[in-house]
C-alpha positions, 0 to 999 in steps of 0.5 A, spaced: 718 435 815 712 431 818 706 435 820 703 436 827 706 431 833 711 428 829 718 431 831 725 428 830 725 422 834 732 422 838 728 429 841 720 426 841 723 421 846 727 424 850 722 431 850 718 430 858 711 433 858 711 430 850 704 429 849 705 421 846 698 418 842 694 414 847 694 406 846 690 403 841 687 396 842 688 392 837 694 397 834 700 396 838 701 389 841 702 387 849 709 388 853 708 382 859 711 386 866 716 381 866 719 381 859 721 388 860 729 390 860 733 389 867 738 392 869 745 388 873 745 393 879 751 392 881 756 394 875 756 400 871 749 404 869 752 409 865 750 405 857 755 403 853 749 401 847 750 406 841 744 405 836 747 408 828 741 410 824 740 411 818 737 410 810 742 408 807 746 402 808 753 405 806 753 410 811 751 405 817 757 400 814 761 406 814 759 408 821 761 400 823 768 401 819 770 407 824 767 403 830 772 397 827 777 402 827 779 403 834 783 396 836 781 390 840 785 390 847 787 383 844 789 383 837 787 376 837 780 376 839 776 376 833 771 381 831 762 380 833 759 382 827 751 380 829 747 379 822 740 377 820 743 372 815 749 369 812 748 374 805 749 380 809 755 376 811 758 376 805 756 383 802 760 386 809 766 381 809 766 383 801 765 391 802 770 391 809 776 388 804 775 394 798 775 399 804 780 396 808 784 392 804 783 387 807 777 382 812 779 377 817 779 376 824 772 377 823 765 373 826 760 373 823 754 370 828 747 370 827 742 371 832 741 364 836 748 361 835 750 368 838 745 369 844 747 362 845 755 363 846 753 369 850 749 363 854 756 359 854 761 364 856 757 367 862 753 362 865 758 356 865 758 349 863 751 349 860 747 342 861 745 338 854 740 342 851 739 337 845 733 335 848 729 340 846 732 342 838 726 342 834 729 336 830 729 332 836 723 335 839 719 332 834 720 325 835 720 326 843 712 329 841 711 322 837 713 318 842 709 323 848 702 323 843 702 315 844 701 315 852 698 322 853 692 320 847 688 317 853 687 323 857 680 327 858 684 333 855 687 329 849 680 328 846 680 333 842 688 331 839 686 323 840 680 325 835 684 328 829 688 323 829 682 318 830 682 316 822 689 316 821 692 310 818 699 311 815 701 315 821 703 322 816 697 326 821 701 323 826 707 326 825 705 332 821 701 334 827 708 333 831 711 337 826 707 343 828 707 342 834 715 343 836 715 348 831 710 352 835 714 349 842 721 352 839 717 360 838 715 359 845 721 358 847 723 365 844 717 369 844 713 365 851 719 363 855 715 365 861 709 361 859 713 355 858 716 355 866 709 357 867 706 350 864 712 347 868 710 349 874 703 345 874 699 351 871 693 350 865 690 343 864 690 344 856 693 339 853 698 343 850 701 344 858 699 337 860 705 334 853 710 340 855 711 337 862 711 331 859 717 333 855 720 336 861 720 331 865 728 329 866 730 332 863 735 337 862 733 345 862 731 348 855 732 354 852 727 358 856 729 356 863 736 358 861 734 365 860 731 365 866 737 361 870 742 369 866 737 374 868 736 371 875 745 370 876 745 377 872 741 380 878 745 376 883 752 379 880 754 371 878 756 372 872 761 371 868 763 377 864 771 377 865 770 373 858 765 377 854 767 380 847 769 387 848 765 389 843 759 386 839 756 390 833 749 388 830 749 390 824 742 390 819 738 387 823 731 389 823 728 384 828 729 381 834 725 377 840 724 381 846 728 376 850 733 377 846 733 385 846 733 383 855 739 379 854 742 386 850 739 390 856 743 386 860 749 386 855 750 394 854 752 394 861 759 390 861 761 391 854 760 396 848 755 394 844 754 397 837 746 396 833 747 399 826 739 399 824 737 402 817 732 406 818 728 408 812 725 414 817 729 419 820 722 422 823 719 419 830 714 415 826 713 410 832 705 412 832 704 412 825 698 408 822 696 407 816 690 411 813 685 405 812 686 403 820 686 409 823 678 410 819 677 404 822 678 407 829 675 414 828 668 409 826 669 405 833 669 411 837 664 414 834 660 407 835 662 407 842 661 414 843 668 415 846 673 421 845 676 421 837 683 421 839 685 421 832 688 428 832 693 424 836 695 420 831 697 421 823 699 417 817 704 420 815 707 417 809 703 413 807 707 406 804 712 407 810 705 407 815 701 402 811 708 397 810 713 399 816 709 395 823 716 391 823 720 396 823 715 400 827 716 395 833 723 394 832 724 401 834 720 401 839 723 396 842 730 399 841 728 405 844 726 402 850 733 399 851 735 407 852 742 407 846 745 412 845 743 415 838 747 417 832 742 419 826 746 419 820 741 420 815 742 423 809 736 426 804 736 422 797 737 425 790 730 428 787 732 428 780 728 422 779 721 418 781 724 413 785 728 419 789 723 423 791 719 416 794 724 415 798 725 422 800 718 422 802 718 415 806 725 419 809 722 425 811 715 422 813 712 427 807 705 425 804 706 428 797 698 425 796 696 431 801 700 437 797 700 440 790 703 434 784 708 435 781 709 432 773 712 426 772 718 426 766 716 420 760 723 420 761 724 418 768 725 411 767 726 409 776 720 406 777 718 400 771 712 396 772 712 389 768 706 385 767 707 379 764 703 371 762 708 367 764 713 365 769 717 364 763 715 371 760 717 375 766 725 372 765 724 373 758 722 380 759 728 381 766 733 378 761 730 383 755 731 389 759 736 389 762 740 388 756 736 395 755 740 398 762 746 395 761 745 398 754 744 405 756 749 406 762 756 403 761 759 403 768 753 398 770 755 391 772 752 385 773 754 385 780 750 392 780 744 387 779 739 383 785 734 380 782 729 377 788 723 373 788 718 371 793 720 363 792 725 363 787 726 356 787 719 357 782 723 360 778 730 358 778 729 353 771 726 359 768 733 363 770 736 357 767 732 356 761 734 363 759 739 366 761 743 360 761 741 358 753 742 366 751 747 367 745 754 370 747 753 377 745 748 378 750 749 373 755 750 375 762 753 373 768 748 369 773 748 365 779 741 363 784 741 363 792 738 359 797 735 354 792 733 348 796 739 342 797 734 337 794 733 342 786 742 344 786 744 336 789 742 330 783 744 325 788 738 328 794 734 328 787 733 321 785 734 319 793 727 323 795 724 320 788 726 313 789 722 313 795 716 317 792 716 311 786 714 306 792 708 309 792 706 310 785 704 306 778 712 305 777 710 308 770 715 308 764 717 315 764 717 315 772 723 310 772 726 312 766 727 319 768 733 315 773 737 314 769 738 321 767 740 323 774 748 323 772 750 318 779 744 312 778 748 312 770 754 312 773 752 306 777 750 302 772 755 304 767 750 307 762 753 312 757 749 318 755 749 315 748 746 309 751 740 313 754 736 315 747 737 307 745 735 304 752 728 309 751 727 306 745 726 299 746 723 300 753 717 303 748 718 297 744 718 292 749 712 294 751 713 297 758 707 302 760 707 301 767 707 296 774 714 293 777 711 286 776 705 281 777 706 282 784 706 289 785 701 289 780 695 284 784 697 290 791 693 295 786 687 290 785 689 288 779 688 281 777 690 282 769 696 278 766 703 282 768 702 285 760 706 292 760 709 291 766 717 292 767 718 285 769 714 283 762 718 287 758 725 286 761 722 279 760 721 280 752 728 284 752 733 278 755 729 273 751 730 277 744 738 277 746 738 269 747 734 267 741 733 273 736 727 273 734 721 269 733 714 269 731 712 265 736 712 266 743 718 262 747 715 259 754 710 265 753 714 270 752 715 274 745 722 276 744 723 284 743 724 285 736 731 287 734 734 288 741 739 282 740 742 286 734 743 293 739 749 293 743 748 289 750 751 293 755 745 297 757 741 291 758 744 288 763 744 294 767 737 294 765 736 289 769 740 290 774 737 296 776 730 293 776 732 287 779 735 292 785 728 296 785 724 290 786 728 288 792 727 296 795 719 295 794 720 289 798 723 292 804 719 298 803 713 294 803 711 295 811 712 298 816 719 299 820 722 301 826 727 307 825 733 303 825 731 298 820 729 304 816 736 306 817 740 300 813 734 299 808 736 307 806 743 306 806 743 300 802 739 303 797 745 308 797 750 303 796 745 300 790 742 306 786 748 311 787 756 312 785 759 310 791 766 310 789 771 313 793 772 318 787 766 319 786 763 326 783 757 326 789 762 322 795 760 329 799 754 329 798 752 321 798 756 322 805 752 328 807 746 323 806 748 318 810 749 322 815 743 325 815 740 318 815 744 315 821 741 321 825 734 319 823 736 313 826 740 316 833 734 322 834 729 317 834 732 312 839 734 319 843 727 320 844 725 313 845 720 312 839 721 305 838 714 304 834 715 302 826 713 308 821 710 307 814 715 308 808 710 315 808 712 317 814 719 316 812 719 320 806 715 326 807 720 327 814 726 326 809 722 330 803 722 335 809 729 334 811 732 336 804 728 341 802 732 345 806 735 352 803 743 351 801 744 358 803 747 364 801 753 362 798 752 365 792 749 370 794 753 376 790 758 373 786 760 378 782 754 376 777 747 377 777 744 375 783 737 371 783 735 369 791 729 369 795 726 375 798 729 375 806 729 380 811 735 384 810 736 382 803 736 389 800 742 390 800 744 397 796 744 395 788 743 400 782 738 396 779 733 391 784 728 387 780 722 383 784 720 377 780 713 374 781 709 380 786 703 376 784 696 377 788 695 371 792 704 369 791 706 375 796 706 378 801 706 370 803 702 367 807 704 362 814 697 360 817 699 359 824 696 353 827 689 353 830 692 352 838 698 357 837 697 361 842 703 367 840 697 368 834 692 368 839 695 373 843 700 377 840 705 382 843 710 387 841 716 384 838 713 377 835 714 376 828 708 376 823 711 373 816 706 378 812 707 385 817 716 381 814 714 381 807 711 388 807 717 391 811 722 387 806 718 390 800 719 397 803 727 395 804 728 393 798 725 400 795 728 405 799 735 400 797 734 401 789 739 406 787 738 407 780 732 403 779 726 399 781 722 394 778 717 390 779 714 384 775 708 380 776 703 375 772 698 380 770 695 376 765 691 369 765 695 364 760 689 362 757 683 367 757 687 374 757 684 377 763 688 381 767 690 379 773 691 384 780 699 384 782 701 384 789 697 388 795 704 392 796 705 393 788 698 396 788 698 401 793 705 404 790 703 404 785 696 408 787 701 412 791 704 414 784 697 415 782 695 420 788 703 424 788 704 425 782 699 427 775 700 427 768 699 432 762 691 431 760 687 426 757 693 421 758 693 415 762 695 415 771 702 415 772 702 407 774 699 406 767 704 410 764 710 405 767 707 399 767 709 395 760 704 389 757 707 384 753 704 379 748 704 372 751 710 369 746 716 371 746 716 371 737 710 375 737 711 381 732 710 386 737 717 384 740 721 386 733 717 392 731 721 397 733 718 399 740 723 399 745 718 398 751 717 390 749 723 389 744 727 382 745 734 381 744 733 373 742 733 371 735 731 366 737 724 367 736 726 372 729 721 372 724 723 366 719 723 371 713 729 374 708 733 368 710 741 369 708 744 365 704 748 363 709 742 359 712 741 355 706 741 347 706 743 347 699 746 353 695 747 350 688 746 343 686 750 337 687 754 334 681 749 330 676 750 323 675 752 319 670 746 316 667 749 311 663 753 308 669 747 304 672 740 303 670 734 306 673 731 300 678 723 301 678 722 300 686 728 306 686 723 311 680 716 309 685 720 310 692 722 317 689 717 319 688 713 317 694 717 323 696 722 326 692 724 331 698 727 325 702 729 320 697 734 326 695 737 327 703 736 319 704 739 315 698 743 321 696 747 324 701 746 318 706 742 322 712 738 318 716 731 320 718 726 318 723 721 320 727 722 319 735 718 320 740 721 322 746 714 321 751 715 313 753 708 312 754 705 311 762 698 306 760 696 300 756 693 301 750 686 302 750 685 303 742 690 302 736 693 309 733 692 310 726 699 307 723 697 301 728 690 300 725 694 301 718 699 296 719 694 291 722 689 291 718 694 290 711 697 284 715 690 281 716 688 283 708 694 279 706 692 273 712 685 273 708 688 273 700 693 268 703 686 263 706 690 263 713 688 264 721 687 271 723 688 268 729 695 268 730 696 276 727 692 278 734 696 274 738 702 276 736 700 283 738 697 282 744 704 278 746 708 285 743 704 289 749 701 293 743 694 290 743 688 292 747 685 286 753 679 285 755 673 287 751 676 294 748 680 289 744 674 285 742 671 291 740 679 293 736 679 286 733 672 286 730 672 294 727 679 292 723 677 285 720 670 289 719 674 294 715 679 290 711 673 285 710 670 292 707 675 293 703 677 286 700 670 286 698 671 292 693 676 289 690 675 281 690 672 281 683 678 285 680 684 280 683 680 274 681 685 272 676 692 274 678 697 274 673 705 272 674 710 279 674 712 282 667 719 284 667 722 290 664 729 292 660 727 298 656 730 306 654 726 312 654 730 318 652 736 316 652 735 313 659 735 305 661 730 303 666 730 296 669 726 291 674 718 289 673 711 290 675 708 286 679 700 286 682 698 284 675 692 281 674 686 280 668 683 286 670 690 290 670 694 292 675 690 293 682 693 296 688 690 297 695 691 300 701 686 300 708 688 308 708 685 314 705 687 315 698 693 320 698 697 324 692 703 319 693 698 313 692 695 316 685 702 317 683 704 311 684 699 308 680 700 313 675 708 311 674 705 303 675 699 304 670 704 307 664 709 301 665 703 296 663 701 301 658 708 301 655 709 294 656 702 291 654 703 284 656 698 279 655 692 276 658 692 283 662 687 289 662 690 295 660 686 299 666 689 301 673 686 300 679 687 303 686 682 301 692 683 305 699 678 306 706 674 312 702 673 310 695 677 307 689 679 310 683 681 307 676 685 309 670 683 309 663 689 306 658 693 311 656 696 312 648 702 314 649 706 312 655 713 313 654 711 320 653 709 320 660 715 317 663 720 322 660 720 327 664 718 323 670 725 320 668 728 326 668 725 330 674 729 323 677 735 325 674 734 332 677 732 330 684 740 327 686 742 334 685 737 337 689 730 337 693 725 338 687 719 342 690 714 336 689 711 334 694 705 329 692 699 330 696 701 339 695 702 338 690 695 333 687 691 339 691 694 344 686 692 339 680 685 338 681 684 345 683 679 347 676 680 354 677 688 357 676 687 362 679 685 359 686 691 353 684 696 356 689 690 357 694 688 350 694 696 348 695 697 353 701 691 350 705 695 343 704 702 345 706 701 349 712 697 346 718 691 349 721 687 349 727 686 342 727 690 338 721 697 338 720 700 340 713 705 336 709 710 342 710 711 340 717 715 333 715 722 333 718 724 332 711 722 338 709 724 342 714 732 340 712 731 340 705 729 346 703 731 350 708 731 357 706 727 356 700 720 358 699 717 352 698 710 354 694 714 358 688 715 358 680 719 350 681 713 347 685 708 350 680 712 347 674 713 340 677 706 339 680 704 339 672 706 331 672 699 331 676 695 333 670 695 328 666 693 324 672 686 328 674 685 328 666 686 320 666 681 318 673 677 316 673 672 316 680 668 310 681 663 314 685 664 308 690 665 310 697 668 304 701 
């Protein structure tokens, strides 16, 4: 029970000589004189409004269910059930179907559209108010700014608009503006009429006459014209609802609750209100406020009135403003009550909270009781990531679900403050778990724009307008399933499309044109139009050398199925012709047909069209645009900007609450009145700066400037809302936030509200000694990724259920890629080729997956590039400098080797290609040198028809000349080139032809390297000969350079370390173990065993027989 003047409210107000707390300036907002209830005199004064309160929703539904039970005089007179919004709706149409069996005949209105049928029913035909909707208002605004920017009070809106050059301040300047009309319309009608009547000369009065001249009556003289016929006895009342239920709201504008005043008195009126207090807390303050006034008294010198006031319970006075207020005003309207409150268990933590809050009892002032380690009611998550605050929701609810077999997935409501932040996270995880811990899902009130892939690509053509027109930019559009169904591109098509737009050279820019807008006076290199260019050639002459009416043709696009390209170039040519219309400015009718040709262009318009809806929905939105703008007379042409942040506005509107309990798990945004009852409520995101969210109101919004009792503040909303979901929970209440910095480690505070729960935890309730304060005690740490250890050892707190992120150790056999070795092949049936013994072992792992089982490796790349090239990357610098190696040898021009690749749109321009083009010929100059003297005298290929161990081996050595065989390559010398010069060096010494050296030579960036004759070849070859044989059986575990590594090492004990260190990766260098072929082929092996260490043998007589020249190229 609450301590000193605090009574049980249906007492406390109605109590004469009760000694009531003094107003405090500042505490309690202002009540204007002529917004207080009235009264119609001449009917019935005895009150027929009945305010049900309680804690607890089912009982106030309950209480409703009863109210509903007694029959309409009119059976076919639906039911008026007033809700603060649609999910609300649904959870009482679901709850009254189980209780009664069944839901119809029922409305339910939220307020505005409620409060206006009332308007209708008793005022008459009403005048076209259309005038004044905010959508409409703000092109009216548009137009009245023009002609009022010349007045003296207009100086100070005339110069923020002075440096405005596309119209955008213009227009989000008029948004404010009819946002800020449309709450004077609610919160400030009588200031409003007061402005229409010629008082206050600021510009804010000066434009609402304007708007109001001529036009037909708003929202705010409308109330005037209902109070002022309900005093007269005008209205008509004989159609009222016969009765009218609010049900769950816990907030309404004063004029509002007058037109409820006025109401009660000719209707039954109903107001079902969750209370979280059943004591009267209508003068409670919270602790640090009320310090706050005892120090200005005591600076004042005044009396100290504290002994008037108390805190109370300290969540409910720190987070109940709004619902404070709320029944203040309910109180003043003189209902009869009905308390239905009902004291929570307090067997766990979160019960006695919420008996705390119910009874007004502040534990922090009274002996603490123990917390249970067991009470898991209240849990504290602190996390890294948005992604790792789903992973863990996910983790542990599996954990609930797990404990407690009666928990089901519509038991569970899991709110964010903006859940569009986290919907693909959602998707990401709960959508891609595995079948045995998936759990059924759906997201609320996502923005149309995010569910809609239509108003998605719709709003991002409009944003390319403005931008680079990047590769990735525009290929994203095809991903939208209804641009691909226009231009007939089958999701096979899309990896093969990305492909040659890289290969076409396609970095960014539309064309030559759009290309000079941006002061860019550069050939059209690397725009969409170069590349498509090079693409439609390549399909009308193959491939050329040359370029053809200077365009190269792509290499390899004849070859490729065609059907995309033309669609291709349909689309471009489609984009080119929007960016035209949409260069300047237009009237809004222009704008009109320029949208919805781009419709009818870019988007799947068939009748039986998946998207006809919501291409529907769009062009209706579009004509609308349209019609508003002519309606309020703006006739001046807007910039594409303007057009796309209104239409970027328009869409991003919330879909609403439909699925808002679906018999799932429900993810949504945190609302007023959305904590309806569920056994496990979880807040994502209840982050420092995130919640409770911030809504600056504008600097000349003079309801912020002068509040009073009854006006919405978004943050007093969010603190309220925080307290409803808390006192809703029913088995558990969860809380999550990001308290860690991703990239530093260091905490981070949660949400104000999270903190002061959980610093009254820290104050109510204590611990055994030497251990840690309660809130540390709930609150669980997770490791930044989800594979961590920490995860898997056994700790339940932090235990993950997604084998995904397993530890790859003890790998079952079952995950082998090869369990027993394939059949061996004849070795008679064919010869041995020596191109196929060099290319295998070049990289045994591969051949055996290629050319033994038919698998096709490739890299992709799946990032299209966005820039020109600035420099040439590694295997570009390769390639290039080995084609200008064999331009030298061959004496011809390097000139055209340049030119064909800035042609291909893989070269530099400018002086970073000069500078390009003179480091590679220096560099193949370089190494050319090293080895000029040893290809001086050439020697023709020997061929070569010999069996070695039973095996026959076939083919020829080339790369012959008087010094011995000579190799080269303008890379560093890797494990794969000393094989094959070991393979090629054994063949010239078995064969010994004539005039030439029996030594080897191989020449790379870093140094070159020579062998010594070897005595006896066919020894050597052997069992590179048969290890052949073997590798198309299975993956042999030689892998070249890991394997040179182990050899070279002197040391055997440090062999294997020396091999570790250059299969797996470190900080900053890839291990050979990374490659694709090796993930494939010896999956579920152990790369680095007894096998590796036999084979890596065959580099042995290598190291033995190199010989360094010391030579550094």
């Amino acid at each position: 029970m609450a301590q000193g003047i605090l009574h049980n409210h249906s007492q406390c107000c109605r109590a004469k000589g009760q000694r009531r707390a003094p107003h405090l300036p500042g505490c309690q907002r202002t009540h204007p004189d002529n917004m207080r209830p009235k009264t119609m005199t001449d009917h019935a004064t005895s009150p027929a409004m009945h305010l049900y309160q309680s804690n607890r929703l089912e009982i106030i539904f309950a209480a409703l269910c009863d109210c509903l039970a007694q029959p309409l005089d009119n059976p076919l007179v639906p039911e008026i059930i007033v809700v603060q919004n649609p999910g609300m709706a649904r959870w009482l149409a679901q709850q009254i179907a189980l209780r009664t069996g069944i839901a119809a005949n029922l409305s339910f209105p939220l307020p505005a559209s409620f409060f206006w049928s009332i308007f209708q029913t008793t005022l008459g035909e009403l005048p076209d108010l259309s005038h004044f909707d905010r959508s409409l208002l703000l092109w009216r605004i548009m137009a009245g700014l023009d002609s009022l920017l010349e007045q003296p009070d207009m100086a100070t809106i005339a110069g923020y608009l002075s440096d405005d050059q596309d119209g955008c301040k213009k227009y989000q300047l008029a948004e404010k503006i009819a946002e800020t009309l449309d709450q004077y319309m609610v919160y400030r009608p009588e200031m409003l009429l007061s402005w229409e009547q010629g008082k206050e000369s600021h510009w804010q009065a000066t434009l609402w006459r304007s708007l109001c001249e001529g036009k037909s009556p708003h929202r705010a003289s409308l109330l005037k014209q209902f109070t002022q016929a309900a005093d007269a006895g005008t209205l008509h009342t004989e159609t009222l609802p016969q009765r009218i239920a609010f049900f769950g709201i816990n907030s309404l504008a004063p004029a509002y609750m007058q037109i409820i005043d006025l109401l009660k008195t000719v209707t039954e009126v109903h107001v079902f209100h969750l209370s979280p207090c059943q004591e009267a807390w209508g003068d409670i303050l919270p602790e640090r406020q009320l310090a706050m006034e005892r120090k200005k008294w005591r600076e004042q010198k005044l009396d100290d009135l504290s002994e008037y006031y108390e805190s109370g319970n300290p969540l409910l006075a720190s987070m109940g403003a709004t619902g404070k207020e709320f029944f203040n005003l309910l109180m003043q309207l003189d209902p009869e009550e009905h308390a239905l409150y009902q004291p929570p268990e307090q067997s766990t933590l979160l019960g006695m909270i919420q008996s705390d809050i119910l009874t007004l009892h502040n534990r922090t002032a009274t002996e603490q009781p123990t917390l249970f380690p067991s009470d898991d009611s209240i849990r504290f998550h602190c996390c890294h990531s948005p992604m790792r605050e789903v992973q863990v929701l996910h983790d542990r609810l599996l954990d609930l679900f797990g404990a407690d077999p009666k928990l089901k997935p519509a038991d569970v409501l899991v709110m964010a403050p903006d859940i569009n932040t986290y919907a693909p996270f959602v998707n990401g995880v709960f959508g891609a778990a595995e079948d045995d811990i998936y759990i059924p899902w759906s997201i609320a009130d996502r923005k149309t724009q995010a569910e809609q892939p239509v108003l998605e690509g719709f709003l991002s053509l409009l944003e390319s307008l403005s931008g680079r027109f990047t590769a990735p930019e525009i290929t994203a559009f095809f991903d939208n399933p209804s641009i691909a169904r226009k231009y007939k591109l089958s999701e096979d098509e899309l990896p093969i499309l990305r492909n040659f737009i890289k290969k076409s050279g396609i970095r960014w820019g539309l064309d030559r044109q759009q290309r000079g807008e941006q002061h860019l006076e550069a050939p059209p290199l690397h725009t969409w139009e170069f590349g498509i260019d090079r693409l439609l050639m390549s399909y009308i002459t193959g491939p050329l050398d040359t370029p053809c009416l200077d365009i190269l043709p792509c290499d390899n696009a004849h070859n490729s199925t065609t059907s995309w390209l033309g669609s291709l170039a349909d689309f471009f040519h489609k984009l080119q012709q929007l960016y035209q219309s949409c260069r300047l400015p237009h009237p809004a009718a222009a704008w009109e047909k320029i949208l919805l040709t781009l419709l009818d262009d870019f988007f799947d318009t068939t009748e039986n069209s998946p998207d006809h809806d919501i291409l529907l929905l769009l062009r209706e939105k579009i004509c609308m645009f349209a019609d508003q703008c002519a309606q309020a007379g703006y006739t001046m042409p807007l910039e594409l900007s303007v057009v796309r942040h209104h239409f970027n506005t328009l869409l991003q509107e919330s879909s609403g609450g439909q699925s808002f309990i679906a018999g799932k798990i429900t993810f949504c945004n945190m609302v007023p009145m959305r904590s309806i009852p569920f056994k496990v409520i979880w807040l994502l995101g209840m982050n420092d700066t995130a919640y409770p969210r911030t809504q600056r109101a504008p600097g000349f919004d003079l309801i912020a400037k002068h509040p009073r009792l009854g006006d919405r503040s978004r943050r007093d909303d969010d603190r309220y809302l925080f307290l409803e979901s808390l006192i809703s929970a029913r088995k558990h209440f969860a809380v999550s936030w990001i308290g860690r910095d991703l990239h530093t480690n260091q905490s981070l505070p949660p949400s104000v509200v999270v903190a002061e729960l959980r610093d009254y935890l820290d104050r109510g309730w204590s611990l055994e000694e030497n251990t840690p304060v309660p809130s540390e005690r709930l609150t669980t740490e997770y490791p930044l990724q989800p594979f961590s250890s920490r995860n898997f050892n056994g700790d339940p707190a932090t235990r993950s259920y997604t084998r995904l992120w397993l530890p790859t150790t003890n790998i079952h056999l079952s995950t082998l890629f090869l369990d027993k070795p394939l059949a061996l092949p004849d070795p008679t049936a064919e010869a041995v080729q020596i191109r196929q013994l060099l290319k295998f072992w070049n990289h045994p792992v591969r051949y055996f997956l290629e050319q033994r089982l038919g698998l096709g490796l490739f890299t992709r790349d799946d990032i299209l590039p966005e820039n020109e090239p600035f420099n040439l990357d590694s295997l570009q610098t390769y390639l290039t400098c080995e084609n200008i190696l064999a331009k030298i040898l061959d004496e011809q021009s390097l000139e055209p080797v340049f030119e064909l690749l800035l042609a291909e749109g893989e070269f530099p321009v400018g002086s970073l290609g000069l500078h390009t083009r003179r480091d590679i010929t220096a560099r193949a100059g370089e190494l050319l040198t090293s080895i000029r003297e040893l290809i001086r005298t050439p020697v023709k290929p020997v061929d070569i028809d010999l069996t070695i161990d039973g095996i026959r081996m076939t083919g020829s050595i080339s790369s012959l000349y008087a010094s011995g065989f000579v190799s080269f390559r303008p890379g560093q010398c890797k494990g794969k080139d000393l094989m094959r010069l070991w393979i090629n060096h054994l063949l010239l010494n078995l064969v010994q032809p004539d005039g030439v050296s029996l030594h080897s030579h191989h020449a790379a960036t870093d140094k070159c390297v020579f062998l010594r004759p070897v005595d006896r070849p066919e020894k050597e070859l052997a069992p590179l000969l048969r290890y052949f044989l073997q590798g198309q059986q299975e993956p042999l575990h030689f892998y070249p350079q890991t394997s040179y590594c182990w050899a070279e090492e002197k040391n055997e004990e440090k062999r294997m370390k020396k091999a570790a260190g250059s299969w797996y990766p470190s900080y900053n260098r890839r291990g050979e173990g990374e490659e694709q072929a090796y993930t494939i082929g010896l999956r579920g092996h152990e790369p680095l065993d007894n096998n590796f260490a036999e084979l890596a043998t065959l580099f042995l007589p290598v190291v033995q027989t190199l010989e360094d020249c010391l030579e550094t190229a």
